[in-house]
C-alpha positions in Angstrom: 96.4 76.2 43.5 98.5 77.3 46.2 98.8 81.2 47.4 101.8 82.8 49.0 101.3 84.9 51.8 102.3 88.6 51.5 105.0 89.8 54.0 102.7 92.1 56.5 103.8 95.8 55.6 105.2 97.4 58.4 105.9 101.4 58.7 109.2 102.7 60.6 106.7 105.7 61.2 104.0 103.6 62.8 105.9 101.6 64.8 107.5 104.5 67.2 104.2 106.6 67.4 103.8 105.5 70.6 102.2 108.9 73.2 104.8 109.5 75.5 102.9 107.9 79.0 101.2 110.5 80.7 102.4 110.5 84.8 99.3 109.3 86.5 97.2 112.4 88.3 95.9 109.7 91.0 98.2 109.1 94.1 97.5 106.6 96.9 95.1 108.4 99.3 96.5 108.9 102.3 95.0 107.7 105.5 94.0 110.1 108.3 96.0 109.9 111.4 94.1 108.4 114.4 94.7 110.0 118.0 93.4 108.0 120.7 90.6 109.3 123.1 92.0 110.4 127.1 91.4 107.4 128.4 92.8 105.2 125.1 95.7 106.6 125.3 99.0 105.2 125.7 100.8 105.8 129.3 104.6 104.6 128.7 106.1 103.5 132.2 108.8 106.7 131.8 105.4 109.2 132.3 105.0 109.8 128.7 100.8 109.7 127.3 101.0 109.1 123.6 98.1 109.9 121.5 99.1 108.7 117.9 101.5 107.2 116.0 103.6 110.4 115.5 103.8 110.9 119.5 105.3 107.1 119.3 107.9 107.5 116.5 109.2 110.6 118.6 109.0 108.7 122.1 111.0 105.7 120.3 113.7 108.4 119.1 115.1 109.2 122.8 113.6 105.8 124.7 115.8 104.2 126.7 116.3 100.4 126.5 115.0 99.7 129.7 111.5 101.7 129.5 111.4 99.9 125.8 111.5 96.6 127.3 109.3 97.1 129.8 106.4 97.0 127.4 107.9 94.9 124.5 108.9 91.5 125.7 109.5 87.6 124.3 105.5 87.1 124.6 104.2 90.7 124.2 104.8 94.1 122.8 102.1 96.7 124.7 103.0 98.9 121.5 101.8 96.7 118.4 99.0 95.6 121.2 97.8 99.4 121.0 98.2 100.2 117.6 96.1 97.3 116.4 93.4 97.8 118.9 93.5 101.3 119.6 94.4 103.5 116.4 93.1 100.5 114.0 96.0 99.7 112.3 97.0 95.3 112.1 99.5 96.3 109.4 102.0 98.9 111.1 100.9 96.2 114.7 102.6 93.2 112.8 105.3 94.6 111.3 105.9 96.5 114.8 105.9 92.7 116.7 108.4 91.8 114.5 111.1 94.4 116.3 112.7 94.2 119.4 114.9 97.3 119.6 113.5 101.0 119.9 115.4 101.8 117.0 114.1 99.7 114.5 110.5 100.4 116.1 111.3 103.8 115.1 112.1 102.8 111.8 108.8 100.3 111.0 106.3 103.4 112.2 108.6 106.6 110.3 108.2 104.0 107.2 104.5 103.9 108.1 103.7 107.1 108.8 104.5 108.3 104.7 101.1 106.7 103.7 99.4 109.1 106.7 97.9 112.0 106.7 100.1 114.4 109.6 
């Protein structure tokens, strides 16, 4: 005896009853913005102290070429060295390592600085 399977029964009405999706409440916590202590803090070879990343993006924006290089060469960038050991942050230090113009230093730490807390 053989028995035919039924076609499943499908409803136009069921299938679109979908809840619209809700926008999530939860939004990536932001982190706090580190300042360094007095004696942490960063002394740029132009006179400049920086405290925090915020002080830095604004240094980058009018540093000349010549001060920039000073502390970011071929083997070493005095910057990314301080951000990673200083205000705690290896993310914003490697992508930072990865720039060799004030510019696009600029760029890497105003790109950062949207997940901080200013």
């Amino acid at each position: 005896m053989s028995t035919k399977k039924q076609p499943a029964k499908t409803n136009a009405q069921t299938t679109n009853t979908k809840a619209p999706a809700k926008k999530s409440s939860v939004t990536q916590k932001k982190k706090e913005l580190v300042h360094a202590s007095p004696e942490q803090s960063f002394w740029v070879m132009n006179g400049q102290i920086l405290t925090n990343l915020a002080e830095l993006r604004d240094a980058l924006a009018i540093m000349s070429d010549d001060v920039f290089m000073h502390h970011v060469t071929k083997d070493r960038n005095d910057f990314a060295d301080w951000i990673e050991t200083v205000l705690q942050d290896t993310e914003i230090a490697q992508a930072l390592r990865k720039s060799k113009k004030p510019n696009t230093s600029r760029d890497v730490i105003v790109q950062k600085l949207r997940f901080y807390r200013i």
